[in-house]
PDB file with SEQRES, HELIX, SHEET and CRYST1 records, atoms N, CA, C and O in Angstrom:
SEQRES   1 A   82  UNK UNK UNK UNK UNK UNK UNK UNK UNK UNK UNK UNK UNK          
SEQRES   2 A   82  UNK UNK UNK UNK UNK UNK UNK UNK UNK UNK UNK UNK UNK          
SEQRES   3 A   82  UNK UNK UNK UNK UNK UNK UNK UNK UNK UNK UNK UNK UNK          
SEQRES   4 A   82  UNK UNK UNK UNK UNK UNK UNK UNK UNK UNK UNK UNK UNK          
SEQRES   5 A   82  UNK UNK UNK UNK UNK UNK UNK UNK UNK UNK UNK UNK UNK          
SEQRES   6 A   82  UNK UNK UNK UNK UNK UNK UNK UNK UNK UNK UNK UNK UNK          
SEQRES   7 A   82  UNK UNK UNK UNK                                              
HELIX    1 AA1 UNK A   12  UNK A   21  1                                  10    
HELIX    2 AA2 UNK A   33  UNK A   80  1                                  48    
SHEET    1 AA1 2 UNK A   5  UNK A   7  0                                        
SHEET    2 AA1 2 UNK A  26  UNK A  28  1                                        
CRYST1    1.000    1.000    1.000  90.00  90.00  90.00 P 1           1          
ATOM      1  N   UNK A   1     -87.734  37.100 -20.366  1.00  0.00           N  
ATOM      2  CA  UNK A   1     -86.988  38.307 -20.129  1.00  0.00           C  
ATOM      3  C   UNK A   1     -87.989  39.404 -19.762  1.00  0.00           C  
ATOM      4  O   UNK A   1     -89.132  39.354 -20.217  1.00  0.00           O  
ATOM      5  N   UNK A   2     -87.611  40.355 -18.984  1.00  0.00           N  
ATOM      6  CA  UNK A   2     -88.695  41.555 -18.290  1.00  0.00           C  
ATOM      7  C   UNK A   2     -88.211  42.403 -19.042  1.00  0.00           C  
ATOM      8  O   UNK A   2     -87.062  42.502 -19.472  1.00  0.00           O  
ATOM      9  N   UNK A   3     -89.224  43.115 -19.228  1.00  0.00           N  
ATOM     10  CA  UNK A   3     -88.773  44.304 -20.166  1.00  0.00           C  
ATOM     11  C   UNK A   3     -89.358  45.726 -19.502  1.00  0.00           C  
ATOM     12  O   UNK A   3     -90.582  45.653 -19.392  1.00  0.00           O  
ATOM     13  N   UNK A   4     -88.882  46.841 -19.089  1.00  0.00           N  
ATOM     14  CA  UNK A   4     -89.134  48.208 -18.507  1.00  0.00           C  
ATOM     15  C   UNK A   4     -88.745  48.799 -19.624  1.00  0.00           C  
ATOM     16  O   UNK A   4     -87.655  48.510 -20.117  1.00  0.00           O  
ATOM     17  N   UNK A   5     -89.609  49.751 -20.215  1.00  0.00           N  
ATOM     18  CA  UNK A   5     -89.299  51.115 -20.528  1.00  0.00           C  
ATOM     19  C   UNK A   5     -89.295  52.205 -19.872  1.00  0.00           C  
ATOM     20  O   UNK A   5     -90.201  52.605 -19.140  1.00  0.00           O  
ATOM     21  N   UNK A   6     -87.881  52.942 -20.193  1.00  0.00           N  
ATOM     22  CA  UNK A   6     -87.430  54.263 -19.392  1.00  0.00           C  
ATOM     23  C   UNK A   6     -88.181  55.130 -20.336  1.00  0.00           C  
ATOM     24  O   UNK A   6     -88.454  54.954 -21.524  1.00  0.00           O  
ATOM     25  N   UNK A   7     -88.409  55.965 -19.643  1.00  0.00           N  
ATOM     26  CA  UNK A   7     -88.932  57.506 -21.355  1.00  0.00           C  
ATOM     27  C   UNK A   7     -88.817  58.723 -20.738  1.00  0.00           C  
ATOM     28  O   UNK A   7     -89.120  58.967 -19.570  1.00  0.00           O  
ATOM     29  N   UNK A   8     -88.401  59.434 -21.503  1.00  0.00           N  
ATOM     30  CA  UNK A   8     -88.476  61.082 -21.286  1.00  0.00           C  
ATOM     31  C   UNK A   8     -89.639  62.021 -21.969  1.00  0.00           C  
ATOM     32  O   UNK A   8     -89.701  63.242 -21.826  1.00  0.00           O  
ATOM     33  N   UNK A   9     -90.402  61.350 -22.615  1.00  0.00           N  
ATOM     34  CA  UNK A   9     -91.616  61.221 -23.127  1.00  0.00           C  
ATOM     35  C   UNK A   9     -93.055  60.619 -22.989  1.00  0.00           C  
ATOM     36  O   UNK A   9     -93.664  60.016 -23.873  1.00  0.00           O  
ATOM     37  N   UNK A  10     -93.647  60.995 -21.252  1.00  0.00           N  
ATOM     38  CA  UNK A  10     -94.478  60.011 -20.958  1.00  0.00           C  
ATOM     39  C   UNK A  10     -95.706  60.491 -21.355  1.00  0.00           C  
ATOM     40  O   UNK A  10     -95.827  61.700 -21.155  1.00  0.00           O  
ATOM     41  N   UNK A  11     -96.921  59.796 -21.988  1.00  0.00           N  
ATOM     42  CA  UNK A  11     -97.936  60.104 -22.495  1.00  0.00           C  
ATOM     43  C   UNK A  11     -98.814  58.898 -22.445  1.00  0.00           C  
ATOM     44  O   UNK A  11     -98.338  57.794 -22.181  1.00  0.00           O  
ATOM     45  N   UNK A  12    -100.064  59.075 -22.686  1.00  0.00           N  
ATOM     46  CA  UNK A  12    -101.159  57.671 -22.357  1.00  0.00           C  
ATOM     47  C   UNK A  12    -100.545  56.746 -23.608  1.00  0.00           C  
ATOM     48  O   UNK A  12    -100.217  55.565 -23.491  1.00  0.00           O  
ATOM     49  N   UNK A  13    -100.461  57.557 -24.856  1.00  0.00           N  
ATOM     50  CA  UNK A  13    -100.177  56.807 -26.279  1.00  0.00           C  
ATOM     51  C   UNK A  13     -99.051  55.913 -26.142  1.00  0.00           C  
ATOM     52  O   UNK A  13     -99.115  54.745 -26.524  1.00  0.00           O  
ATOM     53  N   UNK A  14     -98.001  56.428 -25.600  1.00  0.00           N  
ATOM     54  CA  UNK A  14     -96.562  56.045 -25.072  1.00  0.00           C  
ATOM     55  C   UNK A  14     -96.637  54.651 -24.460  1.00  0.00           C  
ATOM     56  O   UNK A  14     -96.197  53.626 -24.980  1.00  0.00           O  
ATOM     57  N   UNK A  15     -97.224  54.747 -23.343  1.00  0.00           N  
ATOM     58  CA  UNK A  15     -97.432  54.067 -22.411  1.00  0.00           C  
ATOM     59  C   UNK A  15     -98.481  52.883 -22.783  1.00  0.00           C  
ATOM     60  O   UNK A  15     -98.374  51.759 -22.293  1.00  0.00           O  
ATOM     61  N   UNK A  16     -99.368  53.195 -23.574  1.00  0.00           N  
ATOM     62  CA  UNK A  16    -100.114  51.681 -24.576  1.00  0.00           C  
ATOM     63  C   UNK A  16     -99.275  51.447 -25.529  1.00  0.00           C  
ATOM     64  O   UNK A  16     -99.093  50.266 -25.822  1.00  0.00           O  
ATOM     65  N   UNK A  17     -98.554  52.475 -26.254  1.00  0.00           N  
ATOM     66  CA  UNK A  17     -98.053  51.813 -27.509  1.00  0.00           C  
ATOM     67  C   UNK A  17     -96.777  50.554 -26.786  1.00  0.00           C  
ATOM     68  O   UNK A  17     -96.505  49.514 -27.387  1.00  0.00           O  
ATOM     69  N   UNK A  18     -96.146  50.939 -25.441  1.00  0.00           N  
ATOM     70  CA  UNK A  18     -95.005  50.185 -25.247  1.00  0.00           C  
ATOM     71  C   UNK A  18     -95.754  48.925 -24.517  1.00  0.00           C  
ATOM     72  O   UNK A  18     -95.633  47.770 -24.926  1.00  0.00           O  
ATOM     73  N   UNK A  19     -96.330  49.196 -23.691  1.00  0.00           N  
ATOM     74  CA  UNK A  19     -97.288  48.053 -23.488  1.00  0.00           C  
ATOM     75  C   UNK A  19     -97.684  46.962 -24.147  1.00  0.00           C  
ATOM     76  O   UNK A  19     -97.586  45.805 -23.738  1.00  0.00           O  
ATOM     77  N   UNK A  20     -98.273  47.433 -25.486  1.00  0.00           N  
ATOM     78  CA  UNK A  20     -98.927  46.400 -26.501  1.00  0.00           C  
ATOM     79  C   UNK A  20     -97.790  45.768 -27.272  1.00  0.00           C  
ATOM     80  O   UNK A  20     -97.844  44.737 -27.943  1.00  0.00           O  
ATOM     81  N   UNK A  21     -96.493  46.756 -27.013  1.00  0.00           N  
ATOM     82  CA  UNK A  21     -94.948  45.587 -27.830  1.00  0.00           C  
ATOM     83  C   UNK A  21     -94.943  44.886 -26.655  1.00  0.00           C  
ATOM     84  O   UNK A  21     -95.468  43.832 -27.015  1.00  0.00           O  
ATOM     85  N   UNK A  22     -94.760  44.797 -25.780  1.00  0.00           N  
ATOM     86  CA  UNK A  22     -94.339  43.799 -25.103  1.00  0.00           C  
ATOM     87  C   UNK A  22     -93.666  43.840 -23.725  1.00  0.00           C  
ATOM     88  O   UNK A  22     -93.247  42.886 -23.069  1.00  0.00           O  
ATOM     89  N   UNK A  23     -93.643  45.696 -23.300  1.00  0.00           N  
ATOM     90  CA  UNK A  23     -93.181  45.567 -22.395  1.00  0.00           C  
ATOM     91  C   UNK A  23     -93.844  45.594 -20.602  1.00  0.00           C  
ATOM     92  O   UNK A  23     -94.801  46.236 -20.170  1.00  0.00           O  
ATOM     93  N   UNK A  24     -93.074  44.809 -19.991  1.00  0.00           N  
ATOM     94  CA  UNK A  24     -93.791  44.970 -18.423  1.00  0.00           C  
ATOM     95  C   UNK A  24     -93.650  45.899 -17.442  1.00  0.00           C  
ATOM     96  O   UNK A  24     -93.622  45.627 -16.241  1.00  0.00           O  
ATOM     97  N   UNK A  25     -93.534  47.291 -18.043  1.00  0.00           N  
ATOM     98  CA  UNK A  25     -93.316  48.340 -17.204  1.00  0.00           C  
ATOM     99  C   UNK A  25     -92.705  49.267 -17.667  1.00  0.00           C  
ATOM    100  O   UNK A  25     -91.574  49.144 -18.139  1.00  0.00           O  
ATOM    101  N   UNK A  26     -93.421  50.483 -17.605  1.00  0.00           N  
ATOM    102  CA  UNK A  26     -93.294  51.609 -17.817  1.00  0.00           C  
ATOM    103  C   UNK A  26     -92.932  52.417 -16.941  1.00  0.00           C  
ATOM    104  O   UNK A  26     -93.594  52.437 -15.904  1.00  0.00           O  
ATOM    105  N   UNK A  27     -91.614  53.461 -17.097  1.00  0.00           N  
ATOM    106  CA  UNK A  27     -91.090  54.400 -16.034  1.00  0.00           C  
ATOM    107  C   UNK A  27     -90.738  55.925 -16.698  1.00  0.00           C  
ATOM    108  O   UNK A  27     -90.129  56.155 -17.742  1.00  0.00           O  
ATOM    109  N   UNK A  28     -91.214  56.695 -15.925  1.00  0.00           N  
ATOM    110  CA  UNK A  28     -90.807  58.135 -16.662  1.00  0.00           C  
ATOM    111  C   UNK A  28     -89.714  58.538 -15.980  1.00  0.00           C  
ATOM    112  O   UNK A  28     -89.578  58.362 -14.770  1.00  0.00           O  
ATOM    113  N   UNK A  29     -88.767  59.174 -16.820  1.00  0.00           N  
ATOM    114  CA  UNK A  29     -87.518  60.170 -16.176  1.00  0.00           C  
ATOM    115  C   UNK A  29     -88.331  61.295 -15.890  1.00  0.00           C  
ATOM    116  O   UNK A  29     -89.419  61.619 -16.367  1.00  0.00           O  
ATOM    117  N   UNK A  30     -87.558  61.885 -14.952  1.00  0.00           N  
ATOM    118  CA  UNK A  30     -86.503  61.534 -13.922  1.00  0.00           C  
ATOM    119  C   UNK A  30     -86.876  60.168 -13.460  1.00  0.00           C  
ATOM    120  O   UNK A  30     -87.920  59.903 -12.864  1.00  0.00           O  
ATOM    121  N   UNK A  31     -86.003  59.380 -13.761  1.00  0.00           N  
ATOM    122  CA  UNK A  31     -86.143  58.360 -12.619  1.00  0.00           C  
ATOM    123  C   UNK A  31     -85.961  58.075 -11.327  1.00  0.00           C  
ATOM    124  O   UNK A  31     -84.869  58.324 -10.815  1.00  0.00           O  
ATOM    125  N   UNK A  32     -86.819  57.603 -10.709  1.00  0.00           N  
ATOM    126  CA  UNK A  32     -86.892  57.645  -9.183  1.00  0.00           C  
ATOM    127  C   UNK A  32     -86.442  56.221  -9.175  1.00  0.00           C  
ATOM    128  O   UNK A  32     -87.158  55.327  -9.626  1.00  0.00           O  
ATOM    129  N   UNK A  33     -85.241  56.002  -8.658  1.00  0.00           N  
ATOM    130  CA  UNK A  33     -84.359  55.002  -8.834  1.00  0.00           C  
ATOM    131  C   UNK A  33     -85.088  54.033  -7.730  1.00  0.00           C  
ATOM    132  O   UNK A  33     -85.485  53.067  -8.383  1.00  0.00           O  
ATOM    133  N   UNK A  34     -85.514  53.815  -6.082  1.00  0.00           N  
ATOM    134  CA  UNK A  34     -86.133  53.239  -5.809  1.00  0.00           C  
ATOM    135  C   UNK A  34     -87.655  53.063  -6.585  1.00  0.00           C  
ATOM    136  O   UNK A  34     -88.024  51.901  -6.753  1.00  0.00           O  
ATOM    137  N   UNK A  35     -88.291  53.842  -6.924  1.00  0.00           N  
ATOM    138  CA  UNK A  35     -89.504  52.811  -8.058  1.00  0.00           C  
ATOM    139  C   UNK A  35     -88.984  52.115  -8.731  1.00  0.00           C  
ATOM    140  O   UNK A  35     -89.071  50.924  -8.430  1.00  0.00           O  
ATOM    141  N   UNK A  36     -88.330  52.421  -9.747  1.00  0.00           N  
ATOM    142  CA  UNK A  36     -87.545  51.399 -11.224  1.00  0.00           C  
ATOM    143  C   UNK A  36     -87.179  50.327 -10.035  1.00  0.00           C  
ATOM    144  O   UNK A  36     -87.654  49.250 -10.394  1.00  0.00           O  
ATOM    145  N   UNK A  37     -86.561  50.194  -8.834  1.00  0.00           N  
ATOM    146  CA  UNK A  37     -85.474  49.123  -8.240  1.00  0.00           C  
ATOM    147  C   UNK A  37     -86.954  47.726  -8.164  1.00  0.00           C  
ATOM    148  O   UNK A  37     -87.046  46.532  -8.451  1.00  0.00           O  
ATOM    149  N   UNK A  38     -88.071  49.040  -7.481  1.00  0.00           N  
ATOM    150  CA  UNK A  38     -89.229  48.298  -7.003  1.00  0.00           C  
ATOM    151  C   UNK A  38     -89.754  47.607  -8.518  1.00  0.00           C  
ATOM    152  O   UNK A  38     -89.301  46.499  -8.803  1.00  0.00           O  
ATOM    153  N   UNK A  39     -90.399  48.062  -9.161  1.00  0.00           N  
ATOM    154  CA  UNK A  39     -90.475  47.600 -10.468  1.00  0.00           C  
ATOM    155  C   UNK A  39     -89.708  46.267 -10.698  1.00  0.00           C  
ATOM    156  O   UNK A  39     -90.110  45.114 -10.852  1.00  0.00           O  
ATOM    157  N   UNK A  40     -88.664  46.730 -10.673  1.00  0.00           N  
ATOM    158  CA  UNK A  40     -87.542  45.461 -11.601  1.00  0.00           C  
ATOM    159  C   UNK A  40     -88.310  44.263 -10.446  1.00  0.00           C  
ATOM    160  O   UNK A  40     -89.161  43.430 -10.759  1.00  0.00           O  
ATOM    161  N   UNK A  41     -87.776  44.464  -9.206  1.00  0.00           N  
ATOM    162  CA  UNK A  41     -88.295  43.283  -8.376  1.00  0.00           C  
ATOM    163  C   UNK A  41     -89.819  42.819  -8.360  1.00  0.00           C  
ATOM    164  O   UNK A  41     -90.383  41.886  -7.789  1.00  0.00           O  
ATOM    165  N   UNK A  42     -90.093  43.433  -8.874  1.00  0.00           N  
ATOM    166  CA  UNK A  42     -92.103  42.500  -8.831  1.00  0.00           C  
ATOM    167  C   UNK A  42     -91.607  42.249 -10.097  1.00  0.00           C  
ATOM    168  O   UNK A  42     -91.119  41.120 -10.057  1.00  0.00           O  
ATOM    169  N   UNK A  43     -91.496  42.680 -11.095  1.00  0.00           N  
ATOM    170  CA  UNK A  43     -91.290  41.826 -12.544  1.00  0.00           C  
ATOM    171  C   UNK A  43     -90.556  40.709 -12.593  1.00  0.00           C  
ATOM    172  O   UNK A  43     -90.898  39.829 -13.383  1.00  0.00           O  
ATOM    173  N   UNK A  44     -89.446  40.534 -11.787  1.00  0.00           N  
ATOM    174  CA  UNK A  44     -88.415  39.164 -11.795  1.00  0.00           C  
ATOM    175  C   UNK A  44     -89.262  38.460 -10.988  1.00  0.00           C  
ATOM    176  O   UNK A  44     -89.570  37.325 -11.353  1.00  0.00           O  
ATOM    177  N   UNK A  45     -89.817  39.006  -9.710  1.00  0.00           N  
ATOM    178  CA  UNK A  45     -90.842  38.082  -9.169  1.00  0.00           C  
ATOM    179  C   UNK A  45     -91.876  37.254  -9.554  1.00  0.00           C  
ATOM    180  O   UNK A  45     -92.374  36.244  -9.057  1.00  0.00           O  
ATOM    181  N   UNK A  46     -92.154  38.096 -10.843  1.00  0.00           N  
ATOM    182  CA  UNK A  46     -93.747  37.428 -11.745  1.00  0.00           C  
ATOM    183  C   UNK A  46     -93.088  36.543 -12.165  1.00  0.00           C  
ATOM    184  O   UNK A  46     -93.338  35.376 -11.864  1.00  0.00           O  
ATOM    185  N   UNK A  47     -92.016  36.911 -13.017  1.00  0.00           N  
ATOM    186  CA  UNK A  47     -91.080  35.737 -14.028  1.00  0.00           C  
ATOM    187  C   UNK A  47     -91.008  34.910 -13.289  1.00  0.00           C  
ATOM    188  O   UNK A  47     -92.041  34.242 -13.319  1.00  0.00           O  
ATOM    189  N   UNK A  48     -90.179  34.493 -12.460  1.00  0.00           N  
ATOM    190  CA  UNK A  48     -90.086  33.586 -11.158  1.00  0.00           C  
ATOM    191  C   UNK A  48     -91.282  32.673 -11.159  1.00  0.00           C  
ATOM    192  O   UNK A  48     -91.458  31.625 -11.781  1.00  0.00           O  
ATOM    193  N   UNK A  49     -92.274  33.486 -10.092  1.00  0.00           N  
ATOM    194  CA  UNK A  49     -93.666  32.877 -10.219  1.00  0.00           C  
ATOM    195  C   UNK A  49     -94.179  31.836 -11.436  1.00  0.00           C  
ATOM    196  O   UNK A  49     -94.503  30.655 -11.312  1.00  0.00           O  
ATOM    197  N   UNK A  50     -94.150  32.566 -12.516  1.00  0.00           N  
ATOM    198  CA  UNK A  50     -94.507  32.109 -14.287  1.00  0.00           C  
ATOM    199  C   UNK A  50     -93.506  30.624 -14.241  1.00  0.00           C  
ATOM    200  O   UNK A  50     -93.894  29.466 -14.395  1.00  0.00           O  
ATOM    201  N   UNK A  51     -92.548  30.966 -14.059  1.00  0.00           N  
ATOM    202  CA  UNK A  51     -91.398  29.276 -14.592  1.00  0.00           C  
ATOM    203  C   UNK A  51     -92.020  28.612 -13.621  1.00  0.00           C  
ATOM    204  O   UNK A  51     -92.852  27.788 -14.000  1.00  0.00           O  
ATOM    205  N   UNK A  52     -91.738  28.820 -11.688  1.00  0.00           N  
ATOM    206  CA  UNK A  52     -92.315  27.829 -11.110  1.00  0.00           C  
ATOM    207  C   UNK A  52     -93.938  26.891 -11.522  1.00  0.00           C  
ATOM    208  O   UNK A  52     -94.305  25.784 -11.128  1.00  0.00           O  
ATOM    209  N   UNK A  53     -94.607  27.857 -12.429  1.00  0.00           N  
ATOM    210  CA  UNK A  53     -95.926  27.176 -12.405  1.00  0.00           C  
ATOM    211  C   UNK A  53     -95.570  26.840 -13.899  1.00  0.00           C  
ATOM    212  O   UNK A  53     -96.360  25.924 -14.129  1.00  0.00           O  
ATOM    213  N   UNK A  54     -95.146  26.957 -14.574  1.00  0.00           N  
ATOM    214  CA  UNK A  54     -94.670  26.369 -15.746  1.00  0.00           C  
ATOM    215  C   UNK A  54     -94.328  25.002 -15.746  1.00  0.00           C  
ATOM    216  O   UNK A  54     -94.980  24.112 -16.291  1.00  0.00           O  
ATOM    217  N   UNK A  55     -92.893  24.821 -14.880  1.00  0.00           N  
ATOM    218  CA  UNK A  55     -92.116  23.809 -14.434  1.00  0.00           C  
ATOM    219  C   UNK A  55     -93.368  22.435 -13.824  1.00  0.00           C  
ATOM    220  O   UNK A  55     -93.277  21.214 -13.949  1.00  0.00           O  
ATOM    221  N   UNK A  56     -94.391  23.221 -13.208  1.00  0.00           N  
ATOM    222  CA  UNK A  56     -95.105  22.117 -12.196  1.00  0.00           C  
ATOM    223  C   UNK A  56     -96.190  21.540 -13.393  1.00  0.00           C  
ATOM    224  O   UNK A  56     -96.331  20.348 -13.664  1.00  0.00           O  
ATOM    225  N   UNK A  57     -96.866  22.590 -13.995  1.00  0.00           N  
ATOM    226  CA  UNK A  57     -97.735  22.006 -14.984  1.00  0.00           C  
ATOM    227  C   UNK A  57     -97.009  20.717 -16.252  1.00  0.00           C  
ATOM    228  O   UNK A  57     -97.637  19.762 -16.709  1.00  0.00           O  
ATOM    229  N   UNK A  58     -95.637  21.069 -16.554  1.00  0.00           N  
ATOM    230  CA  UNK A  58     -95.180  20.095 -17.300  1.00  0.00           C  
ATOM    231  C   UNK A  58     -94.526  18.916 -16.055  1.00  0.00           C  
ATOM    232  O   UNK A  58     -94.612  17.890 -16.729  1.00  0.00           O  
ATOM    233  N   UNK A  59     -94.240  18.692 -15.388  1.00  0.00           N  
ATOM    234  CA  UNK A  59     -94.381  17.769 -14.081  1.00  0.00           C  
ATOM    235  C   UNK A  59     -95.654  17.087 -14.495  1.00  0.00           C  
ATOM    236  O   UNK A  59     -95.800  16.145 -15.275  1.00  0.00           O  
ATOM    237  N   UNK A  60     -96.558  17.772 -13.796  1.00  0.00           N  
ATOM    238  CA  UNK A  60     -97.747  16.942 -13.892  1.00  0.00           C  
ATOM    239  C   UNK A  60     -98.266  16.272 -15.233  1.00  0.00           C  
ATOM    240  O   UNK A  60     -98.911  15.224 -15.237  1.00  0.00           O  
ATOM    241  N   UNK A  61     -97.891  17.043 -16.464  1.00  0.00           N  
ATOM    242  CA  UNK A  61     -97.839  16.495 -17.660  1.00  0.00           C  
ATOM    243  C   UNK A  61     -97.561  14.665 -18.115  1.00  0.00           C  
ATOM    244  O   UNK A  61     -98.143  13.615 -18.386  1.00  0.00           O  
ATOM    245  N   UNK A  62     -96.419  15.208 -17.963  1.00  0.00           N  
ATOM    246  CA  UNK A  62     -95.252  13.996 -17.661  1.00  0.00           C  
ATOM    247  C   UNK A  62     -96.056  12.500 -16.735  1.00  0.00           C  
ATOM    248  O   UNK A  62     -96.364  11.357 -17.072  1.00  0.00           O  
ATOM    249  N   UNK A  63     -96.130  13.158 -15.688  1.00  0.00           N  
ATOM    250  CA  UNK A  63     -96.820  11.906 -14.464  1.00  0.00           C  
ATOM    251  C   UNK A  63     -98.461  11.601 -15.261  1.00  0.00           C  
ATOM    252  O   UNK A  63     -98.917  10.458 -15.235  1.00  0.00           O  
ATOM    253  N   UNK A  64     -99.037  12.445 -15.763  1.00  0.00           N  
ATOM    254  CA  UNK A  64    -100.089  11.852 -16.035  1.00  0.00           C  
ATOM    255  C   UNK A  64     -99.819  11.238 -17.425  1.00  0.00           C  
ATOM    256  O   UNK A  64    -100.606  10.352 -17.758  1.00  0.00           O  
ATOM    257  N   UNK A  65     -98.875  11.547 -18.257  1.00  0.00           N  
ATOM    258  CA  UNK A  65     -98.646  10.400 -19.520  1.00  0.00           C  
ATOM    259  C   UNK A  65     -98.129   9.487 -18.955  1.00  0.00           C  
ATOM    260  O   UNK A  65     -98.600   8.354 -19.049  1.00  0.00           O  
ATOM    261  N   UNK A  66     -97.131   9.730 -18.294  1.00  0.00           N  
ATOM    262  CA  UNK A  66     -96.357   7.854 -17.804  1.00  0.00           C  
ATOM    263  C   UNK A  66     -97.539   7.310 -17.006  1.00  0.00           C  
ATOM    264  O   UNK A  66     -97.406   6.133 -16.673  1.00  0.00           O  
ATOM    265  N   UNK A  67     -98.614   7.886 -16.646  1.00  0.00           N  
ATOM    266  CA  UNK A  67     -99.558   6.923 -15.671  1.00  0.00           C  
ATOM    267  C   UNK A  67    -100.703   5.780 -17.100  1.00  0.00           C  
ATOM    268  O   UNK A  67    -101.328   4.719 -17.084  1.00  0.00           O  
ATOM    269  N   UNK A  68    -100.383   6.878 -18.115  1.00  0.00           N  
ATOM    270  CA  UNK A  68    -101.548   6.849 -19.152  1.00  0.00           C  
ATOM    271  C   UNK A  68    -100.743   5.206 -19.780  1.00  0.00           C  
ATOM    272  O   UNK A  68    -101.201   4.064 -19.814  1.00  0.00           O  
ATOM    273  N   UNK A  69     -99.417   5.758 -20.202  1.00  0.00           N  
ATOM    274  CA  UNK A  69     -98.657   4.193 -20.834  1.00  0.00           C  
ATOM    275  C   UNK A  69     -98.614   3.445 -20.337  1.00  0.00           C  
ATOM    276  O   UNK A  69     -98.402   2.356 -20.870  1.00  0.00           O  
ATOM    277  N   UNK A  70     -98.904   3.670 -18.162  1.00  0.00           N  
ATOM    278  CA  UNK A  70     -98.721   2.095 -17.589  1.00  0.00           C  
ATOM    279  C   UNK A  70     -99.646   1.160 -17.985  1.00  0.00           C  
ATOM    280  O   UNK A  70     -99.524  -0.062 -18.073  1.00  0.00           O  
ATOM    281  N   UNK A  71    -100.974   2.170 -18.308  1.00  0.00           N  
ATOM    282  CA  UNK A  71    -102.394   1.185 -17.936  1.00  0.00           C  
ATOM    283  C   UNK A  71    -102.377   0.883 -19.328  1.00  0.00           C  
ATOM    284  O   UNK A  71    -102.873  -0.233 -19.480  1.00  0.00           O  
ATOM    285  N   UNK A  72    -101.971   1.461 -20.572  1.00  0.00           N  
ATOM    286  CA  UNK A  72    -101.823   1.085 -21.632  1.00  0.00           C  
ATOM    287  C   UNK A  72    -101.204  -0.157 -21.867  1.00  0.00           C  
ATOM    288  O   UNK A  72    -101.706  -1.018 -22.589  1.00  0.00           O  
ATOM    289  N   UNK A  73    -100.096  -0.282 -21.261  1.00  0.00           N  
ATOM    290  CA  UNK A  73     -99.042  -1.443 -21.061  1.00  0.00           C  
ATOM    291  C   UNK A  73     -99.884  -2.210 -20.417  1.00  0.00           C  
ATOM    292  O   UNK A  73    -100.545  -2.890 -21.202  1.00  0.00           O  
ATOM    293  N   UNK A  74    -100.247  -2.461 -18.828  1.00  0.00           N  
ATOM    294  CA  UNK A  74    -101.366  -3.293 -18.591  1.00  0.00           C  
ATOM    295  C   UNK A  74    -102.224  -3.955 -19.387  1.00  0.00           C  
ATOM    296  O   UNK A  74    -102.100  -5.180 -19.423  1.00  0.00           O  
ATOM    297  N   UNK A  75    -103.258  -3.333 -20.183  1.00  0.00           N  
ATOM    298  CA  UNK A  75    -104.317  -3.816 -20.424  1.00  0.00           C  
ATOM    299  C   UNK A  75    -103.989  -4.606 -21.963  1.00  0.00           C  
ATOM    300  O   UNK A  75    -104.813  -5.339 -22.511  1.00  0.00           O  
ATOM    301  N   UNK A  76    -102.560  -4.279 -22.548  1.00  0.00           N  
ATOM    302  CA  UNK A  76    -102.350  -5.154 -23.803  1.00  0.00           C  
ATOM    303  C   UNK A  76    -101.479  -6.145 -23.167  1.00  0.00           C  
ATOM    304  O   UNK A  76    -101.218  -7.075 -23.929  1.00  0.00           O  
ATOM    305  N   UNK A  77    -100.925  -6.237 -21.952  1.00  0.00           N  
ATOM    306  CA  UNK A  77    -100.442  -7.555 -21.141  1.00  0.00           C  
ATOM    307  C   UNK A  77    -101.632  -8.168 -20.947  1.00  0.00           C  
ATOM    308  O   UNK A  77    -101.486  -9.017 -21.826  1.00  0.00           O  
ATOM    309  N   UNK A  78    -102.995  -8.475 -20.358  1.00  0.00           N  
ATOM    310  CA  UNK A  78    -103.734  -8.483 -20.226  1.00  0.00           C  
ATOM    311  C   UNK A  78    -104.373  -8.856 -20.981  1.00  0.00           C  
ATOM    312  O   UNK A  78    -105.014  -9.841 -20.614  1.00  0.00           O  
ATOM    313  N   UNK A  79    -104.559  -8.516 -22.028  1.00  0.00           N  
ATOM    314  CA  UNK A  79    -105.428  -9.589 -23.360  1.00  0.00           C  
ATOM    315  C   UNK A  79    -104.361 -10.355 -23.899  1.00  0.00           C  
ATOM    316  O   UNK A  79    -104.857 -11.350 -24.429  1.00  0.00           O  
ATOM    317  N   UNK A  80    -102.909 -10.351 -24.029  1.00  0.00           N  
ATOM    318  CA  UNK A  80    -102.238 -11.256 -24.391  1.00  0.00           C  
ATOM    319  C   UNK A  80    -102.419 -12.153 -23.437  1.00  0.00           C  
ATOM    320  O   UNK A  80    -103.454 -12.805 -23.575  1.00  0.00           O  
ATOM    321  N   UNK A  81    -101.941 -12.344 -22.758  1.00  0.00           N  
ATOM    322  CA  UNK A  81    -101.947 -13.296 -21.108  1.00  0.00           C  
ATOM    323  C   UNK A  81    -103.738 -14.219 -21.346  1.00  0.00           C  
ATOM    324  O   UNK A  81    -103.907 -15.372 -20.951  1.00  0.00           O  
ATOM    325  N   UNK A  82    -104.694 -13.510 -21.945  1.00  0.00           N  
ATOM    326  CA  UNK A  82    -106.052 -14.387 -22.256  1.00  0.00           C  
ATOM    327  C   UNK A  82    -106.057 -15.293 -22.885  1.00  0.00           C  
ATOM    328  O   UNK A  82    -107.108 -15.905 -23.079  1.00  0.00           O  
TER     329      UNK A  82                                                      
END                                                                             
């Protein structure tokens, strides 16, 4: 989930303290409704980004254990079969 804080209170303290909870973006009122729009879209974009490389690293996970059990499977066929 992306998280923006709006504030009517912008300050350096503000702006680390919301940061260090957790959020991905900071916006001061008045809001300038195209920034926040821009904002929201690079943040769903990162998210985006983040699952696709998420998704691929457990892919590759996966393919390199089932490659790991074939040869496992092999090589105890393999001394039985001796």
């Amino acid at each position: 989930m992306v998280k923006i804080i709006v504030t009517g209170y912008p300050s350096l303290q503000n702006a680390t303290e919301a940061l260090n909870k957790g959020a991905d973006g900071y916006v001061t009122k008045p809001v300038d409704i195209p920034k926040l729009l821009a904002t929201v879209r690079e943040h769903l974009q990162k998210q985006e980004e983040a699952g696709r490389y998420s998704e691929r690293k457990f892919v590759e996970f996966i393919e390199t254990r089932a490659r790991e059990i074939d040869r496992s499977a092999e090589r105890r066929s393999t001394r039985r079969a001796r």
